[in-house]
C-alpha positions as CSV (number, residue, x, y, z in Angstrom):
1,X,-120.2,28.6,-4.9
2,X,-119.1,24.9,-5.6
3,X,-116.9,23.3,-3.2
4,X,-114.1,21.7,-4.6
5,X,-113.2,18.0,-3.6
6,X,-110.2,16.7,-3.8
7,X,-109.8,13.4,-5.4
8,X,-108.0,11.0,-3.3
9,X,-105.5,8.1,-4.6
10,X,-107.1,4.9,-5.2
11,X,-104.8,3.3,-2.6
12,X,-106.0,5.9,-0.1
13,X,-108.6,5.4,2.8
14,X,-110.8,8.3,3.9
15,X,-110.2,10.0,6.8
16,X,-106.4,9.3,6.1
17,X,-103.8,12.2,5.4
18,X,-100.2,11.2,4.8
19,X,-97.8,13.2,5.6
20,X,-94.2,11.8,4.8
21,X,-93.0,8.9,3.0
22,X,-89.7,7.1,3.2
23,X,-89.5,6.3,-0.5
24,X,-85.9,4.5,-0.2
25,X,-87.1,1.8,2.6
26,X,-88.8,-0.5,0.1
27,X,-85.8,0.0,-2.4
28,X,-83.1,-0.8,0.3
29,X,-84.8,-3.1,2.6
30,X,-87.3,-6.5,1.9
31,X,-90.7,-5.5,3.8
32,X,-91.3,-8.9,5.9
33,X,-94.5,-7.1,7.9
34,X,-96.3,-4.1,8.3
35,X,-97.1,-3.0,12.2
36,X,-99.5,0.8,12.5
37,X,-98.3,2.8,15.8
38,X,-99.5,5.9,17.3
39,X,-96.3,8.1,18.2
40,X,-96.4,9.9,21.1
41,X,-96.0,13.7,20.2
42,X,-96.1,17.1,22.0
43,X,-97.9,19.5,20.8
44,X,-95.9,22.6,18.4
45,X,-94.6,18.9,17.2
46,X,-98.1,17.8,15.9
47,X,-98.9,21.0,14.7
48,X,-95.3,21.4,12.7
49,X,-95.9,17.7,11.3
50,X,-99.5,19.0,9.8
51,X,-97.7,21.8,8.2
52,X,-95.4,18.7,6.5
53,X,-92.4,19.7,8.0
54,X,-90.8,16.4,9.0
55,X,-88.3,13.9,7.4
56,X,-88.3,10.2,8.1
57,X,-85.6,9.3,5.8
58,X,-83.0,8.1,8.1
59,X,-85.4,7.4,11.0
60,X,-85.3,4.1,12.3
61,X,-87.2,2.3,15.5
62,X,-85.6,0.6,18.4
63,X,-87.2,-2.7,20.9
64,X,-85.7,-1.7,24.9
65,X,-87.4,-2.8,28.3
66,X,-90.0,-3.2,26.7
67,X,-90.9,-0.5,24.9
68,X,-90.8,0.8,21.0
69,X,-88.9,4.1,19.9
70,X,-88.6,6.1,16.8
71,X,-85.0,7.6,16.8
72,X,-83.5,10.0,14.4
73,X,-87.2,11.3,12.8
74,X,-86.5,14.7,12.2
75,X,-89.2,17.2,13.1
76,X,-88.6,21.0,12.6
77,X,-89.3,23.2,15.1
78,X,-93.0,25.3,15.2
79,X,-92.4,28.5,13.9
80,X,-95.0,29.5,16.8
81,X,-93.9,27.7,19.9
82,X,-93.7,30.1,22.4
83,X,-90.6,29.3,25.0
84,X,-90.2,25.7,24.8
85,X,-87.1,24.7,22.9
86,X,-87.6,20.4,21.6
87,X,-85.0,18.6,20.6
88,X,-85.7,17.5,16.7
89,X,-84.5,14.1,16.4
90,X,-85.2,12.9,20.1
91,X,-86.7,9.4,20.8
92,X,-90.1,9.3,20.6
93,X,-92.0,6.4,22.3
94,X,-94.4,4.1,19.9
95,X,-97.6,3.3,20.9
96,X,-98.4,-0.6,20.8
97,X,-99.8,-3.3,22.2
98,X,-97.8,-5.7,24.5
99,X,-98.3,-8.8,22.6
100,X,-97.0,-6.8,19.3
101,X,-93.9,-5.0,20.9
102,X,-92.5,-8.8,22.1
103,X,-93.5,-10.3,18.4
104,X,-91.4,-7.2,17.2
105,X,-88.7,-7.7,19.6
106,X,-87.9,-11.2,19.2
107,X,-88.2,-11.0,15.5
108,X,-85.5,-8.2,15.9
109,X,-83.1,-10.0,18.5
110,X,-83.3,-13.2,17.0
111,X,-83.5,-13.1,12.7
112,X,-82.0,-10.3,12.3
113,X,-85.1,-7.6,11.1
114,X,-84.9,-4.2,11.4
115,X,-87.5,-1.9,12.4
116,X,-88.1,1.1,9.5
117,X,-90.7,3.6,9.2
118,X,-92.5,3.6,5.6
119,X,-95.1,6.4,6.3
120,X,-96.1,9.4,8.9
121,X,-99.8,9.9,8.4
122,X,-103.2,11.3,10.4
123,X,-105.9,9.0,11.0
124,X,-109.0,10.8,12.8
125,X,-106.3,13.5,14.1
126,X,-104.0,11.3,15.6
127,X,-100.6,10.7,14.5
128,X,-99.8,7.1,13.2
129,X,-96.5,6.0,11.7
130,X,-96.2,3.0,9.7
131,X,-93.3,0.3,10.9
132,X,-92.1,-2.1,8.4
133,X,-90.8,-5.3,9.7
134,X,-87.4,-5.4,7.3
135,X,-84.5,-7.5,6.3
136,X,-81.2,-5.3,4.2
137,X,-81.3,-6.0,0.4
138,X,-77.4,-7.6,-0.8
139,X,-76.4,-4.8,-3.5
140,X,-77.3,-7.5,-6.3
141,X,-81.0,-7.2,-5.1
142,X,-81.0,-3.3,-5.4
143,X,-79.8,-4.4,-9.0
144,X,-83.2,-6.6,-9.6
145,X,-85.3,-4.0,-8.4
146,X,-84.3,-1.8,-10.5
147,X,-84.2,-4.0,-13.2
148,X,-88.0,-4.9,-12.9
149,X,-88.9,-0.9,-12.5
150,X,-87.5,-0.6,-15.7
151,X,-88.8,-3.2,-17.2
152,X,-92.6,-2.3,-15.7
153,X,-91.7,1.0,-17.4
154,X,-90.5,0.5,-20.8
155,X,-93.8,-2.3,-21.1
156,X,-96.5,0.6,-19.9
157,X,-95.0,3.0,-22.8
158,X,-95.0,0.5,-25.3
159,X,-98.4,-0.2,-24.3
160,X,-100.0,3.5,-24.4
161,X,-98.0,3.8,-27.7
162,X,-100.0,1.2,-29.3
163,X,-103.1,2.6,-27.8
164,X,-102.8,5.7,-29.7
């Protein structure tokens, strides 16, 4: 019996599984940067997040004493968990390096950015969530954006109808 492979994106890296995807960040905020951070999890919360059940939508993260937070990321509760009861949208604490968590914070204190998640994903079984370094879009922005995704659009089907 064959085993089946599954064919992975072209943007994709092996040993990488992504898991959630806050498709609105790059539509509502300019991406200055991109930081990678380990989150620190317990465990029915790893094991719910590799059954996909977790939202970072309206997660953001936070710079205090020090320290890097994900608030508001909303993991579901493991059907399995036994007695222990979690909070779902707790503060979890991000895992960086000193030198990157006081870029981040002054960048944040001082120009304005915002901390966003982009993408929740499992390199080599540990948990890594992707921070954009980000700065709001004016509603005239949003406009161009979607603008040039129409654009991009109307160009590729004009372009596979004169293929055919």
């Amino acid at each position: 019996m064959k085993k089946r492979v599954k064919k992975r994106k072209s943007d994709e890296k092996p040993g990488v599984r992504e898991v959630a995807k806050n498709r609105k960040a790059r539509y509502r905020f300019h991406i200055e940067d991109t930081v990678e951070a380990g989150i620190s999890l317990l465990g029915c919360e790893v094991k719910s997040i590799r059954a996909g059940r977790v939202s970072i939508q309206e997660s953001f993260a936070t710079v205090r004493d020090g320290e890097v937070f994900l608030c508001n990321m909303d993991i579901a509760p493991y059907e399995n968990r036994g007695f222990v009861e979690v909070d779902r949208k707790r503060r979890r604490k991000l895992l960086l390096r000193k030198r990157e968590i006081r870029r981040l914070g002054v960048k944040v204190q001082e120009r304005g950015f915002t901390l966003v998640p982009l993408r929740l994903y499992f390199r080599r079984g540990f948990a890594k969530v992707e921070l954009g370094l980000a700065r709001g879009k004016s509603h005239g922005d949003k406009r161009e954006t979607i603008k040039a995704r129409e654009a991009k659009r109307e160009m590729e089907r004009e372009m596979k109808r004169r293929r055919q």
